[in-house]
C-alpha positions in Angstrom: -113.4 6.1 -96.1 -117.2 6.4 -97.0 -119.1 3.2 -98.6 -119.8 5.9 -101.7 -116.1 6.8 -101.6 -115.0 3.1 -101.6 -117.5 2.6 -104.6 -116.4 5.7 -106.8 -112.5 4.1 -106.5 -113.5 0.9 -107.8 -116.0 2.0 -110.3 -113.3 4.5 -111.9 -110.8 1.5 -111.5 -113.2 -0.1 -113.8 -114.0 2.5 -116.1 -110.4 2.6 -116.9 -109.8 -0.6 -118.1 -113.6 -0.7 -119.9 -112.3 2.3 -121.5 -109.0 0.9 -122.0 -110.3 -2.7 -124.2 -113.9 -3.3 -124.6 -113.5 -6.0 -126.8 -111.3 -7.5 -124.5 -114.1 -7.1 -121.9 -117.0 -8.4 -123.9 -114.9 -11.5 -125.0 -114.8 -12.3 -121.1 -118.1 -11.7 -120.9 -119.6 -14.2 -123.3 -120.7 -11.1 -125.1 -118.4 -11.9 -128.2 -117.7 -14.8 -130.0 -114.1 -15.3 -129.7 -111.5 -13.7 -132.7 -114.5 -13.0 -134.3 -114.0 -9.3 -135.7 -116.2 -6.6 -134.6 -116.7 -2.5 -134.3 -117.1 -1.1 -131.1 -117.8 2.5 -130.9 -118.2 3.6 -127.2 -121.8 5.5 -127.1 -122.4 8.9 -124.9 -123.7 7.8 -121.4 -125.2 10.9 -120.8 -129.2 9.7 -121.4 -131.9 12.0 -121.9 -134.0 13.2 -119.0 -131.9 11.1 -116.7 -130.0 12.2 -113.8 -128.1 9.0 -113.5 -125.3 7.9 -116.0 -124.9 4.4 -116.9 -120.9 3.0 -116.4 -120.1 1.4 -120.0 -122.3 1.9 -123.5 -120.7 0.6 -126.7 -122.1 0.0 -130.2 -121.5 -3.2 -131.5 -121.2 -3.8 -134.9 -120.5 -8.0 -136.2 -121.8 -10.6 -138.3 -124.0 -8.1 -140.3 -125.8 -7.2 -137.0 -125.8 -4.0 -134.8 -126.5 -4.1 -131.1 -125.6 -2.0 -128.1 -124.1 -3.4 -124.9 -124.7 -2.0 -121.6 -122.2 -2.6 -118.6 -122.8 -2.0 -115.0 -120.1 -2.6 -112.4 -121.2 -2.9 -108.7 -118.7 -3.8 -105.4 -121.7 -4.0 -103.4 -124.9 -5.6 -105.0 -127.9 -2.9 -104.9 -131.4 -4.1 -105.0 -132.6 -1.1 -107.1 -130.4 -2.2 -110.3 -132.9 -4.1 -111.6 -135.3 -1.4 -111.9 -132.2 1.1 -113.4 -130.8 -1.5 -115.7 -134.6 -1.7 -117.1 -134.4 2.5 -117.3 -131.6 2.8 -119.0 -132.0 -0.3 -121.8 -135.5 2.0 -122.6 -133.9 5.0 -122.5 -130.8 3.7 -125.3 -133.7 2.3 -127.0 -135.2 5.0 -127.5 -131.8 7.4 -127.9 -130.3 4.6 -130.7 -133.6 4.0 -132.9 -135.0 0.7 -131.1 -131.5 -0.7 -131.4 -131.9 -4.7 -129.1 -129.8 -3.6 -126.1 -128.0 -6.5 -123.6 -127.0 -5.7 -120.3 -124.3 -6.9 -118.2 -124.5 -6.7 -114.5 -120.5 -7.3 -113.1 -120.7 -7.8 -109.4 -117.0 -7.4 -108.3 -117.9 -9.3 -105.2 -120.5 -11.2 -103.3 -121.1 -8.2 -101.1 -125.1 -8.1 -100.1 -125.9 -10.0 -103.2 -128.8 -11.8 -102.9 -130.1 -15.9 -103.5 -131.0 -16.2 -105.9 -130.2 -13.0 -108.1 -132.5 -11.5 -109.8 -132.1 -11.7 -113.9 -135.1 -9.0 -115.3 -136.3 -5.9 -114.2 -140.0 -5.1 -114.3 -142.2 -2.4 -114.3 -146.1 -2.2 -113.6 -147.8 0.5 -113.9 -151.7 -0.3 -114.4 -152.3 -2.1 -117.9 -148.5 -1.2 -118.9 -146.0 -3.9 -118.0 -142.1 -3.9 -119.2 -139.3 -6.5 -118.8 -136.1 -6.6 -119.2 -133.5 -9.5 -119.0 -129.7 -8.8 -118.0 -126.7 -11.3 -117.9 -125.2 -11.8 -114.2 -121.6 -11.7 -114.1 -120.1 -13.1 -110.5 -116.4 -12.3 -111.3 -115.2 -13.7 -108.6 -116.3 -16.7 -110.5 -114.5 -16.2 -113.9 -111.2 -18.0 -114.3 -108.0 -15.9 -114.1 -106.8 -17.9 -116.2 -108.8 -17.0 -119.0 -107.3 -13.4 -118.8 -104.1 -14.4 -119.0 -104.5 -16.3 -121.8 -106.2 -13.5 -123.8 -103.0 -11.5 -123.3 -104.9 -8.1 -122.7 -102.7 -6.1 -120.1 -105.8 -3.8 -119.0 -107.7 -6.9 -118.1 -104.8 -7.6 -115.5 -105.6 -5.5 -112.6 -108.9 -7.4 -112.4 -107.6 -10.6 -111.9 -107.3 -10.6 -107.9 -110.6 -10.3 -107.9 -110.8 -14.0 -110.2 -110.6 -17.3 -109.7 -107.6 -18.8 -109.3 -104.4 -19.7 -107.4 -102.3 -17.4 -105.9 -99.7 -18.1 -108.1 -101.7 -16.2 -111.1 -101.0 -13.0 -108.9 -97.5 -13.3 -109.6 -98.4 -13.6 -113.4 -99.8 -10.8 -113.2 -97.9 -8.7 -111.8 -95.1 -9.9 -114.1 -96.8 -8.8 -116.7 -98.1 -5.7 -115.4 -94.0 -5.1 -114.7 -93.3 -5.7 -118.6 -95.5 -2.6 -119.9 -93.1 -0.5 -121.4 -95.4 2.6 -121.4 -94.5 4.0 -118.1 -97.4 5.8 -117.2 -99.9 3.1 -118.8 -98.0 0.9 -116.4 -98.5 3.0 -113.1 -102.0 3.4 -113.7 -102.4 -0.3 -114.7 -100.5 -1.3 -111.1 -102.4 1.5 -109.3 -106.1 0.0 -110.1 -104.3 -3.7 -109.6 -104.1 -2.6 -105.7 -107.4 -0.4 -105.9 -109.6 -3.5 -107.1 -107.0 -6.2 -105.8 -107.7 -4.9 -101.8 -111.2 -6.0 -102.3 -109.9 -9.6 -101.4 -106.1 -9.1 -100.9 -104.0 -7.7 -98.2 -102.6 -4.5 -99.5 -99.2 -5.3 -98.7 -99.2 -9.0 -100.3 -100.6 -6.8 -103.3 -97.9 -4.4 -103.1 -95.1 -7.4 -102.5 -96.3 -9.5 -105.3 -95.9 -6.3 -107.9 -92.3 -6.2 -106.6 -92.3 -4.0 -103.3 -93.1 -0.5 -102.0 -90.5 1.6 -104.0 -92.7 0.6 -107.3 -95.7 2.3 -105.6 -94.6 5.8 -104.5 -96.2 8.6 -103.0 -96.0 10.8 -105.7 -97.1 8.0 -108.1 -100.4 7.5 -105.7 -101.2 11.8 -105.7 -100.9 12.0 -109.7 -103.4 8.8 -110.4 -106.7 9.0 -110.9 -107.5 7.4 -107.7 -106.2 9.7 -105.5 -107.9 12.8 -107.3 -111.3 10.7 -106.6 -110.4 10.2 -102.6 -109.1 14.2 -102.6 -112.4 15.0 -103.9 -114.1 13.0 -101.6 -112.1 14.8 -98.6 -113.1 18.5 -100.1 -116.6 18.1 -99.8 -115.8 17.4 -95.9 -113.6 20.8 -95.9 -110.5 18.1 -95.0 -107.9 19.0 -98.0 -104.8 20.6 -96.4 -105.5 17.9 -93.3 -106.2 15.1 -95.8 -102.9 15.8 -97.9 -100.9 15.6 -94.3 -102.7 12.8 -92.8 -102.5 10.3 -96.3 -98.8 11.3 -96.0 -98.5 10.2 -92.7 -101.3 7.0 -93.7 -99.0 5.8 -96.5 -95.8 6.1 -94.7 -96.9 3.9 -91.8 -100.0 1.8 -93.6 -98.2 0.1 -95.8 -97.8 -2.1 -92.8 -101.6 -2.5 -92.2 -102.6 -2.0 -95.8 -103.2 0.8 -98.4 -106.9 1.3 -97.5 -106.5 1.4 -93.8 -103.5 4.0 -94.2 -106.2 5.8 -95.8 -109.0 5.9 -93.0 -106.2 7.0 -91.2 -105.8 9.9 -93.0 -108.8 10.9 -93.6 -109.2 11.0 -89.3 -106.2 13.0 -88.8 -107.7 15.0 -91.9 -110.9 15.6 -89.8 -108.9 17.2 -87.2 -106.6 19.2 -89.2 -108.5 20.3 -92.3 -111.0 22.6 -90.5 -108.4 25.1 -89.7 -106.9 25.1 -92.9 -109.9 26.7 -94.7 -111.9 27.0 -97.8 -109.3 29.2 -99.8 -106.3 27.1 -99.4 -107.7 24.0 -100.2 -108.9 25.3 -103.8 -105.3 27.0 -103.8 -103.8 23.2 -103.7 -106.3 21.8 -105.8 -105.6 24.3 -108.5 -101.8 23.0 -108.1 -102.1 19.5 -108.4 -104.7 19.5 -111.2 -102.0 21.9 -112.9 -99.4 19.0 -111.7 -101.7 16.3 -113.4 -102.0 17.9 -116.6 -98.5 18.4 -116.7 -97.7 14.9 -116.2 -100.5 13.6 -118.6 -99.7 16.1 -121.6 -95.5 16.1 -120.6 -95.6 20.3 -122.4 -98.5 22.1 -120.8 -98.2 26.4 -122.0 -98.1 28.6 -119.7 -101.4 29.7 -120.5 -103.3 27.0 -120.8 -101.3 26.3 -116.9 -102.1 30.1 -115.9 -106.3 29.7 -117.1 -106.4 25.9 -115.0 -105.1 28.2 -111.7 -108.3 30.3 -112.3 -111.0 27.5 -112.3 -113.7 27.5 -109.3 -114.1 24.4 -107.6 -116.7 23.0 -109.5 -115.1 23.4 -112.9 -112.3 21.5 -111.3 -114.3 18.4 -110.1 -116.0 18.8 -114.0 -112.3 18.9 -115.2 -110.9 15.7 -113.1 -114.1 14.0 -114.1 -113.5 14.6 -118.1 -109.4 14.8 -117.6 -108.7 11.0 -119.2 -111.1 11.9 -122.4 -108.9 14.8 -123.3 -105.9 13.6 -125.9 -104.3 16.6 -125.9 -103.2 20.1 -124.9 -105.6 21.4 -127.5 -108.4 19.4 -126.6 -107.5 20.3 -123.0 -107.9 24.1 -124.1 -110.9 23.8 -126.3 -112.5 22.5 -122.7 -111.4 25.6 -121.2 -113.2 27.7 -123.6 -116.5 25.4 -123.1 -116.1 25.6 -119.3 -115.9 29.9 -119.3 
């Protein structure tokens, strides 16, 4: 798999659970006094005249003040975040009415990260001169502990990458195992693996949750995760030879690990996929996005189902982008309309 595909699993891994309990998140950060009540309206990340969309923008509202928080997740440290994180705090300042803005930088690992790292982004140009200082977050410094004792279940799947004992794995994944939403709780185990193969072997991962049977196939093709790593495999023309080849990846990589089963598929894909051509691949696309849907909104119409199976390719990438924002059928329909 590509660096940029490896990145785009563990920033959506991310997303989800920033999504999932902000508070939560900011607590662990520092950001937030603990049980100390606050409002946290998630802001639009889409920033004027800016091509590049920041991961996590929330609103906070606490102690009679109002502030915005700004949170950047990175696997791999990249020495042009200073400069973006100093972008985007002037662009929400200038987007939210001068609002103070305070950035957190969450390295998920120590991956190409520099000594010492830098804290402020600057920009000279001439006479002008801006700065802006961020908060470092090294989570493979934070305590695991200190998750499990805020008893926040989207927090969980980020604990392999914490520190702590082995045995706070198996915690974990105890907990994860008592979710009674099922599909909350495949998700939640899904992005446990996705960010927990950073550091773990795959297969301890998978043992520790409570063996391969909880982790099926099917379960992997209907995440989130593996609609990012299909999409990655269209824009190589691999999608019939990708679908074959992660079939053939899982069945014998659980052995090796979940992300080498994966390269593995994507190789075979390479040989395969080219014959299978443009058409067919949208053809399956169309179906498992249909599949999806199905399986997020349990009644989907028929011609709601019927209006997905005529979407071009790039309204289905825009689709699987805005898929976990949608509550509903009618909200599912309404972006139908948009999208036409």
């Amino acid at each position: 798999m590509t660096d940029a595909a490896h990145h785009n699993a563990y920033d959506q891994a991310f997303k989800y659970l920033a999504d999932t309990d902000p508070h939560a998140l900011l607590t662990l950060f520092g950001a937030l006094p603990v049980n100390v009540p606050a409002t946290i309206t998630p802001l639009a990340r889409e920033l004027i005249t800016s091509t590049r969309i920041p991961d996590a923008i929330y609103l906070i509202e606490s102690g009679g003040e109002r502030w915005i928080a700004h949170i950047e997740v990175q696997t791999r440290y990249d020495p042009e975040i200073p400069q973006r994180l100093l972008d985007y705090a002037d662009r929400l300042r200038i987007a939210h009415n001068n609002l103070p803005v305070q950035a957190f930088l969450v390295l998920l690992t120590a991956r190409g990260v520099p000594d010492p790292i830098p804290t402020e982004g600057v920009l000279a140009l001439g006479r002008l001169r801006m700065s802006f200082g961020y908060t470092v977050v090294k989570w493979w410094e934070l305590a695991a502990d200190a998750v499990l004792a805020m008893g926040q279940t989207a927090l969980l799947p980020l604990v392999p990458l914490m520190r702590g004992e082995r045995s706070v794995l198996a915690k974990a994944a105890e907990r994860l195992q008592s979710v009674t939403d099922e599909g909350q709780q495949q998700e939640l185990q899904l992005h446990f693996l996705v960010l927990g193969g950073l550091r773990y072997d795959i297969e301890e991962l998978i043992g520790v949750l409570g063996g391969t049977a909880m982790i099926r196939l099917e379960q992997l093709r209907e995440s989130s995760v593996y609609q990012m790593i299909l999409q990655e495999g269209r824009a190589e023309g691999l999608a019939q030879g990708f679908e074959r080849g992660l079939e053939q990846g899982l069945e014998r990589g659980l052995e090796q690990g979940l992300e080498r089963g994966l390269e593995q598929g994507l190789e075979r894909g390479l040989e395969q996929g080219l014959e299978q051509g443009f058409e067919r691949g949208l053809e399956h696309e169309r179906l498992l996005m249909t599949r999806l849907l199905q399986r997020k909104f349990s009644v989907l119409p028929s011609d709601v189902a019927a209006r997905v199976q005529m979407l071009g390719r790039e309204a289905l990438e825009r689709l699987a982008d805005d898929l976990f924002d949608l509550p509903d059928a009618d909200a599912l329909a309404a972006w139908l309309n948009r999208a036409e």
